[in-house]
Steps between C-alpha positions, in 0.01 A plus 500: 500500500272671242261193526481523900375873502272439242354187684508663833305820324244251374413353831485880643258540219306224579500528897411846460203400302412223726397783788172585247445125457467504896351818598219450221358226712391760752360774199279186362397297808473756773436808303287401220371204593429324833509839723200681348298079532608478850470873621129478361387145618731436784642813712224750351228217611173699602541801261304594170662470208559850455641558817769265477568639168540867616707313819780297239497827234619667836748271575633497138528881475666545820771232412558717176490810660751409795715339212500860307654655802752301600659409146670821422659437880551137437687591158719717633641295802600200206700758326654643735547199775634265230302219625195445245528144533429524898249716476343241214525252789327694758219578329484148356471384844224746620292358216561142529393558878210720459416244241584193787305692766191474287465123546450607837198765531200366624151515360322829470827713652528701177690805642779261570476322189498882351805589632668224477428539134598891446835358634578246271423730218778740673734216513415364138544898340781588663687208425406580135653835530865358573418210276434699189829718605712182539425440098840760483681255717438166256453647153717728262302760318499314177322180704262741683151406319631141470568439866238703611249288268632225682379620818129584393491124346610344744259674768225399251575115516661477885126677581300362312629139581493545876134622462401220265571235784321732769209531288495083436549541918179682500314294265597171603555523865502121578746385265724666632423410865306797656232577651331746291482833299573704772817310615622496147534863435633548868782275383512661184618793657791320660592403219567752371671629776753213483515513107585875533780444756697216313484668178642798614810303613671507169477873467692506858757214376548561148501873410758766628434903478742682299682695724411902532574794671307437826357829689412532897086376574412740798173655605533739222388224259165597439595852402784349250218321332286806503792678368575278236113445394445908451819480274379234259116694543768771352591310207215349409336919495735466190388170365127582436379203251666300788310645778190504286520113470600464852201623593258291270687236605403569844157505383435196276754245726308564745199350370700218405651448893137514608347246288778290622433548841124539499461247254369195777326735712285604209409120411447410821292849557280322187467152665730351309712192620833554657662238301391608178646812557828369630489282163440808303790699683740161408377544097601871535866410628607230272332738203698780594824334455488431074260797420776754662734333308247554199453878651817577439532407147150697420659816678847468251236474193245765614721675726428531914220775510264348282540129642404697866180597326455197402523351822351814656190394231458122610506649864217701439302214316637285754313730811141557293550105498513448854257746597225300328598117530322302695674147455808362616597378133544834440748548794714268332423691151624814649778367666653405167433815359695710776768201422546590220576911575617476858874515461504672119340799670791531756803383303373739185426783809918437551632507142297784453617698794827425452460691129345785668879532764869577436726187576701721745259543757337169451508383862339734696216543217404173528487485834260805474283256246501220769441740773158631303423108374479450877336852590250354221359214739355729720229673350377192286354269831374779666327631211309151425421448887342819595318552128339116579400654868392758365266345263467201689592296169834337422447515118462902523850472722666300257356721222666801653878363344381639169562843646883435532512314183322793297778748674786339471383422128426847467841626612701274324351622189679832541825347491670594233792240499693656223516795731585345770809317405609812384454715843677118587798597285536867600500411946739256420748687301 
């Protein structure tokens, strides 16, 4: 009997995990890759570079900033309706259709495209807020960092493999019997429509919510939330190393969401070729995997704050880079570097964070910590689109990222983490 709860807790584990390997399709693909190509060259047709630019920095701030309103709402109706693993569902769906619908919009309708877009991120984000939740439902405490390693892995490799073949799509249209470019990444994003859909099945089949006291969902919802949100404001008034790093967090992640969002728009903006920088954003992803791996063994050695500066530093380098290369070797250059920081800046951001809070009130912290890693995506795109306007240059708006990487640097450096775990000790006692 032992032997059948620990086997049927395994494949929770794993079909839990399996909802990152499919919903990462849609953060690599559609979000980092083939929307800003297509939204520049195919629905933006007719614009200036620049324009288009401000256009998808737009789109990708007011997907964040709709996703920062709704969370606190969307958290509180799992808790208290019981039924996280719908909800996953439902938003899985609106993404994989947004995503669908996309295969659809015509040439040089980028409003459509747009929206369609600012949906999908809605769907992908607020699945991930009753994903990351569910990680109660399929791991003890004691398997916590395990499991939820699992889940950042395997949305590494599911995304990364999905956008290898839509990038060999891209470059290779005939061989695999199509037309051209442009009917390649309009499949892609089917693709990963249907990948997203299937993969979520196990999550739906395999892993059941521990039950909990369930509490009525009525209009009042949104006040609830509010409710709840001013009380953990209230704690964290008594956690102030905590709050201190939440809010160079909010500063320097930000810079790191942008680049990955306004990463093809600025090569294309330099007259680069798409499918170098779809290459490049493919030698990022299957980087990332073994150097956060490596990331997390520099953090135990050097501990979490300094191996943030030391990302925060090849960030920096990483920008004054970009702002002055002018060949597409050094795309690929660059995209190793970010490799090789990309996921040891946010899985140090955790460990560290989670030093700075009591155990107790764990939860609702970190979904304050999500809430502002999402808030974060807002001011980033907005900030390199209007700053390349502006100046009519899209090195000077790329430049502008040092601004939130210098802040959130600067910040962090008055966290005293020694003090902090011990405000930590004292709100949890």
């Amino acid at each position: 009997m032992g032997a059948t709860v620990v086997k049927s807790k395994r494949r929770a584990q794993w079909s839990w995990a399996l909802y990152d390997w499919a919903n990462s399709a849609f953060a690599t693909t559609v979000m980092a890759g083939f929307f800003p190509v297509f939204f520049k060259s195919y629905w933006a047709t007719g614009m200036s570079a620049t324009e288009s630019t401000v256009r998808l920095g737009t789109a990708n701030a007011l997907a964040s900033l709709l996703v920062v309103l709704l969370a606190p709402l969307l958290g509180v109706i799992a808790d208290r309706s019981g039924h996280k693993k719908g909800l996953l569902l439902l938003f899985a769906m609106l993404g994989a259709l947004m995503s669908a619908g996309l295969f659809l919009v015509a040439e040089g309708y980028w409003l459509v495209a747009a929206g369609m877009y600012v949906l999908g991120v809605i769907g992908f984000a607020g699945g991930n807020v009753t994903y990351d939740a569910m990680l109660l439902d399929v791991a003890d405490k004691s398997e916590l960092e395990r499991v939820s390693a699992l889940g950042f892995a395997m949305g590494y490799l599911g995304g990364g493999l999905l956008f290898a073949v839509n990038v060999l799509m891209v470059l290779y249209p005939e061989a695999f019997g199509l037309a051209g470019k442009s009917e390649a990444v309009r499949l892609a994003f089917l693709m990963v429509a249907v990948w997203w859909a299937v993969f979520s099945l196990p999550v739906v089949l395999f892993v059941h919510e521990v039950p909990r006291p369930r509490g009525k969902i009525s209009t009042r919802g949104m006040g609830i939330a509010l409710r709840e949100l001013r009380e953990t404001w209230r704690l964290l008034r008594r956690l102030r190393m905590a709050f201190l790093f939440l809010l160079a967090y909010w500063c320097y992640i930000d810079g790191v969401d942008t680049i990955v969002r306004m990463a093809v728009d600025y090569g294309l903006s330099l007259g680069f070729a798409a499918e170098s920088l779809l290459t490049a954003l493919l030698i990022t992803q299957f980087v990332g995997f073994p150097a956060a791996i490596a990331f997390g063994w520099i953090g135990h050695r050097i501990g979490a704050k300094r191996a943030i500066w030391l990302a925060l530093l090849v960030y920096v380098l990483a920008v004054f880079w970009a702002w002055r290369m002018t060949a597409s070797w050094e795309f690929y250059g660059l995209a190793v570097v970010i490799g090789l920081v990309q996921g040891g800046i946010q899985s140090m951001s955790r460990a560290l964070y989670a030093r700075l809070i009591p155990a107790e009130h764990a939860g609702r912290l970190f979904g304050l910590y999500n809430m502002m890693g999402k808030f974060a995506a807002v001011v980033g795109p907005l900030l390199v689109g209007w700053v390349a306007v502006l100046t009519d240059s899209a090195r000077t708006g790329i430049l502008s990222v040092l601004i939130l990487f210098v802040a959130g640097g600067w910040l962090l450096a008055k966290v005293d983490v020694a003090v902090g775990e011990r405000e930590a000790k004292a709100a949890g006692a």
